[in-house]
C-alpha positions as CSV (number, residue, x, y, z in Angstrom):
1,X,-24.8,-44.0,-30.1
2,X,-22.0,-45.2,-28.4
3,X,-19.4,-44.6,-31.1
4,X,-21.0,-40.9,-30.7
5,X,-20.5,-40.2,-27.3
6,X,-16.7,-42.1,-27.2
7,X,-15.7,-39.9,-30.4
8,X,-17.0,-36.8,-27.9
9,X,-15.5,-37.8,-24.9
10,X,-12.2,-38.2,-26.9
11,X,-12.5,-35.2,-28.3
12,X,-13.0,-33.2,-24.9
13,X,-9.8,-34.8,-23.2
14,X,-8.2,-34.3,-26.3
15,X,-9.0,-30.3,-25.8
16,X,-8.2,-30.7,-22.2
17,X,-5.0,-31.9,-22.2
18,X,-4.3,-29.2,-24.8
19,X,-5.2,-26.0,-22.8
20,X,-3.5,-27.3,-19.6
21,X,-0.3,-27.9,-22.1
22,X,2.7,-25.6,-21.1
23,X,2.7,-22.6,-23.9
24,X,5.8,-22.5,-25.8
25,X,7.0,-18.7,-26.6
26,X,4.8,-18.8,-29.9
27,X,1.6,-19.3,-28.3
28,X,2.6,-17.2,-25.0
29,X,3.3,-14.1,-27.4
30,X,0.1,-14.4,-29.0
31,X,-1.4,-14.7,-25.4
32,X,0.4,-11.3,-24.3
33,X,-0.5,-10.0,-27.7
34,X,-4.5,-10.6,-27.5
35,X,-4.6,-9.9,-23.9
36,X,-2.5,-6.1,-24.2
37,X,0.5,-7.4,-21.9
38,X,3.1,-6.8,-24.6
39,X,2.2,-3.2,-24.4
40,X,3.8,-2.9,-20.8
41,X,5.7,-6.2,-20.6
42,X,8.7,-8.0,-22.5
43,X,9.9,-11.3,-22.0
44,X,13.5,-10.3,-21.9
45,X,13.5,-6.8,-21.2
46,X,11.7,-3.9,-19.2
47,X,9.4,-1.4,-21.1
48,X,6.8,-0.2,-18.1
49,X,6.9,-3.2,-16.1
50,X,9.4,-5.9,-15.5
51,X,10.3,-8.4,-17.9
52,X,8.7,-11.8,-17.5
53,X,12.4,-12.8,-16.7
54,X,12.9,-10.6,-14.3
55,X,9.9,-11.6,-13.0
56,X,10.6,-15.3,-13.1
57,X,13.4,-14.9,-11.2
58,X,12.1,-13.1,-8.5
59,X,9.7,-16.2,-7.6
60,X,11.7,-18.7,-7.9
61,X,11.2,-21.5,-5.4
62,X,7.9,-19.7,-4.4
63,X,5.6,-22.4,-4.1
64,X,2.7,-19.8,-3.7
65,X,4.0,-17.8,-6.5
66,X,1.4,-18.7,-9.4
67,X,-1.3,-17.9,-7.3
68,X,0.1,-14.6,-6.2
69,X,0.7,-13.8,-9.7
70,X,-2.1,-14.7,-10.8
71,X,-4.3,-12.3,-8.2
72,X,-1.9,-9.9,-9.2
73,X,-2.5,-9.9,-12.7
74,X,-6.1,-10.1,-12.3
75,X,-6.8,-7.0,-9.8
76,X,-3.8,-5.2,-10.2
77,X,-0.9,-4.1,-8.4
78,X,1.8,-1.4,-7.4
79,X,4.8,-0.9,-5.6
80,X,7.1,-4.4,-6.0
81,X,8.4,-2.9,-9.4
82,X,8.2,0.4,-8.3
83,X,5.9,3.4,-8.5
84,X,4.5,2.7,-11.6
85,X,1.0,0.8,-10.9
86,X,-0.2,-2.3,-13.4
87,X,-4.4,-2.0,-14.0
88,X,-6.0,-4.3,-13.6
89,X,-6.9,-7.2,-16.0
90,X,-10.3,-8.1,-14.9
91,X,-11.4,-8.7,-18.8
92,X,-8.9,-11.1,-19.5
93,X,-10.0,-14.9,-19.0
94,X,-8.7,-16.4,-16.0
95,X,-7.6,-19.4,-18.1
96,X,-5.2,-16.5,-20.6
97,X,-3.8,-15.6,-17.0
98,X,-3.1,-18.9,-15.2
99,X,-1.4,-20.2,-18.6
100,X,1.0,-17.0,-18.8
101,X,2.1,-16.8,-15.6
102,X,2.7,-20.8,-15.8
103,X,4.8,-20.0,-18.2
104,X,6.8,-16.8,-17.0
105,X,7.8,-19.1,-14.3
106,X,9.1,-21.0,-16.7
107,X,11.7,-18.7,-18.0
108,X,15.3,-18.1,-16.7
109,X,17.4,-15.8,-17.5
């Protein structure tokens, strides 16, 4: 029994410590992919919003800025970019949202 419930704790830290891993571009495409931000975002370029590295620099040295983001992503937003609004994402898990925005902070141009 005790084998049991050290192979299960293993196992959940082992899943842990992979969803709080930083994405690398692979897994954050997917992410934008599954979660329709590709259809309005691009990492390196603007299509209807900003590109994530336009985005990253903007923030930069924001210690707030994750949090902002991620409110902003989650309810929605206009006027920083410009006129164009960005709906809000209220379907996509918080956890898609705080792990993309870790990572568009990330970038640099």
């Amino acid at each position: 029994m005790k084998l049991a419930v050290a192979s299960l704790t293993a196992a959940a830290l082992a899943f842990a410590g992979t969803a709080n891993a930083a994405l690398d571009n692979a897994a954050a495409e997917a992410l934008m992919k599954k979660d329709g931000c590709a259809a309005c975002h691009a990492i390196d370029k603007k299509i209807v919003g900003p590109s994530y590295v336009d985005v990253a620099a903007k923030y930069k040295g924001d210690a707030g800025a994750a949090t902002k983001l991620e409110a902003k992503v989650k309810a929605g937003g206009s006027g920083v970019w410009g006129p164009v609004p960005m709906p809000p994402n209220a379907a996509t898990p918080d956890a898609d949202i705080k792990a993309l925005v870790g990572w568009i902070l990330t970038l640099k141009k």
